[in-house]
N, C-alpha and C positions, 0 to 999 in steps of 0.2 A: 760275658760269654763271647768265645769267637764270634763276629758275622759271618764266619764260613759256613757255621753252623746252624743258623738263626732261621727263624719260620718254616719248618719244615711240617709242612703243614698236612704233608698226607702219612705221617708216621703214626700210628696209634699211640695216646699217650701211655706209656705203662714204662719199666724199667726195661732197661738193655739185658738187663741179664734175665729176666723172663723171656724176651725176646730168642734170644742163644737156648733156653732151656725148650724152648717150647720145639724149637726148629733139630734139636739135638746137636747141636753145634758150639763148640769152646774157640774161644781165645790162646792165643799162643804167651801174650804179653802179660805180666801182672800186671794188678789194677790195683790202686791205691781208692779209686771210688767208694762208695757204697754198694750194695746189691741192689736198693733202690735208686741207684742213678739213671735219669735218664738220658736216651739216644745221647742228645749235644753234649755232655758233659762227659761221656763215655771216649764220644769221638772223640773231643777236644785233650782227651789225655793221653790217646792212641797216637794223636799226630805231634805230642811233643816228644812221647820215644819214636817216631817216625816208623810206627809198627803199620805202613799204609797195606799188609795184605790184611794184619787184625781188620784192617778199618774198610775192606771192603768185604771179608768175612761177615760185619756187623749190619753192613749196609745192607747185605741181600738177604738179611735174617728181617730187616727193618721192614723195607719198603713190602706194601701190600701186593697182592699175586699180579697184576694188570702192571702197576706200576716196575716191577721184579722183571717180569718177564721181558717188559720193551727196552729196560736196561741189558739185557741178555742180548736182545736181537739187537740194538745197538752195535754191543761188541763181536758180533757173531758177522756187520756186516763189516765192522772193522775187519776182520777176518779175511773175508772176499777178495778186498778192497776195490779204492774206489773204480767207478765204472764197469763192474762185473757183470758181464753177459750174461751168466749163467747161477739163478739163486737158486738152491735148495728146497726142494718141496717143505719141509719140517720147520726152515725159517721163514718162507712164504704163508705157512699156513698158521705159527705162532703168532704173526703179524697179524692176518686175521682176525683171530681170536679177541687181540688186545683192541683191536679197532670195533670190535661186536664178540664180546665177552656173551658165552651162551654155549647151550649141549651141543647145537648144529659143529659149534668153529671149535667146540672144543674134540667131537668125535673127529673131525674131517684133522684135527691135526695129530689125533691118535692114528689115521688110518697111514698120514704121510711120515707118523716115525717105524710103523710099521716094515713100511716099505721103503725106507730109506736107505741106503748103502752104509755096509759096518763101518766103513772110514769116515760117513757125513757127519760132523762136529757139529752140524747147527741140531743135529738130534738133540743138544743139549736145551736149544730152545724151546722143542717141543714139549721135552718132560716138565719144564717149569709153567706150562701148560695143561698137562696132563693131570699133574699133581699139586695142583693150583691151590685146591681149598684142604689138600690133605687127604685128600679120601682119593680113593680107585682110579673113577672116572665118574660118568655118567650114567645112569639107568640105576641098574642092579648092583653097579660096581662104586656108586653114591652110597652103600650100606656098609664098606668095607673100607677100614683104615689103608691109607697108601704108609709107604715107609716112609718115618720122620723125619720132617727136613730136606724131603727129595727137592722138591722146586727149589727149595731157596739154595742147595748144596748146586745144583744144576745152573741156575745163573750166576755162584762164584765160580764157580768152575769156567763157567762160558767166558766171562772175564777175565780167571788168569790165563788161560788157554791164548785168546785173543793177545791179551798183556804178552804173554812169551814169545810169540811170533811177531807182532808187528814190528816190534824195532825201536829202536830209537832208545832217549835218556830212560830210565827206567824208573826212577822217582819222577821224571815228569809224565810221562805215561803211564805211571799208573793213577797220580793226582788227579790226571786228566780224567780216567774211569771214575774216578770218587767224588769229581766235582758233578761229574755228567750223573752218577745220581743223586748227587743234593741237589742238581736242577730239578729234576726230575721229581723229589721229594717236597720243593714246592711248588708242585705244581706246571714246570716246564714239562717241553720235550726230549729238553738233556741232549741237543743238537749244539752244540758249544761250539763258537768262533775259533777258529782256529789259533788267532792270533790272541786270546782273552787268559787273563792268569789270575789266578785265585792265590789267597792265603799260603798255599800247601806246591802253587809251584805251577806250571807251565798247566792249561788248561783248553 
């Protein structure tokens, strides 16, 4: 097995394509795997036809909601960039949440996408909050299925968003999102050296 791949330790063990089925979410690439292949064996076949957006499709179907999310706000403060004066209620209070997962952080950051400006992109952090376990929200809204796959469709999104605007090589920056969650996958914070390269390219 690649090491790029290796001890990803907070991925639930099950197949990758359960994973995609469950989130409502396909692959663009054929797959010579199985259906019961999992996550590393999946990626590892995504990065030899170099399908890196399959393979962050697959990652934000993988990684659990807490996990999901702080990859999102990651790319969302890619986004800002550095040194930003001024953050976003909706990625302020995503942040929240991931640091004290709970109804309190998770209503206070339904109240900040509420109110958030139609142009605010970090609203993308909020819904992979909102819609964290799949369901509504909180209270009465914990009885009601949310739509399939919103969280996780919301942190790739936040990511290619982020990927389109920053700049730069674009096989390495996007490696660079895919490494930051297989940090993140075992177990890191997915705050990558700048100058540190991975398997798959500039990291």
């Amino acid at each position: 097995m690649n090491p790029r791949f290796a001890d990803l330790k907070k991925i639930p063990k099950e197949p990758a394509a359960r994973m995609l089925a469950v989130a409502n979410a396909r692959l663009k690439a054929p797959l010579k795997a199985p259906a019961s292949a999992a996550l590393p064996v999946v990626l590892e076949e995504l990065e030899s036809q170099g399908a890196l957006i399959d393979m962050l499709r697959l990652l934000s179907v993988a990684l659990p909601p807490r996990e999901r999310t702080w990859w999102a706000c990651l790319a969302a403060r890619d986004l800002l960039g550095p040194g930003a004066t001024k953050v976003p209620a909706p990625l302020l209070a995503a942040e929240q949440w991931v640091f004290k997962p709970g109804d309190d952080t998770r209503n206070a950051t339904r109240a900040a996408l509420d109110a958030a400006d139609s142009d605010d992109d970090t609203t993308l952090c909020a819904t992979c909050v909102i819609f964290c376990d799949g369901m509504l929200g909180t209270g009465d809204l914990a009885k009601l299925p949310g739509p399939p796959g919103a969280s996780q469709a919301a942190a790739f999104g936040m990511n290619l968003l982020a990927l389109s605007r920053v700049g730069g090589d674009f096989p390495s920056m996007a490696n660079r999102f895919i490494d930051r969650a297989l940090d993140i996958a075992r177990g890191g914070n997915g705050r990558l050296a700048e100058t540190a390269t991975s398997a798959g390219g500039a990291a």
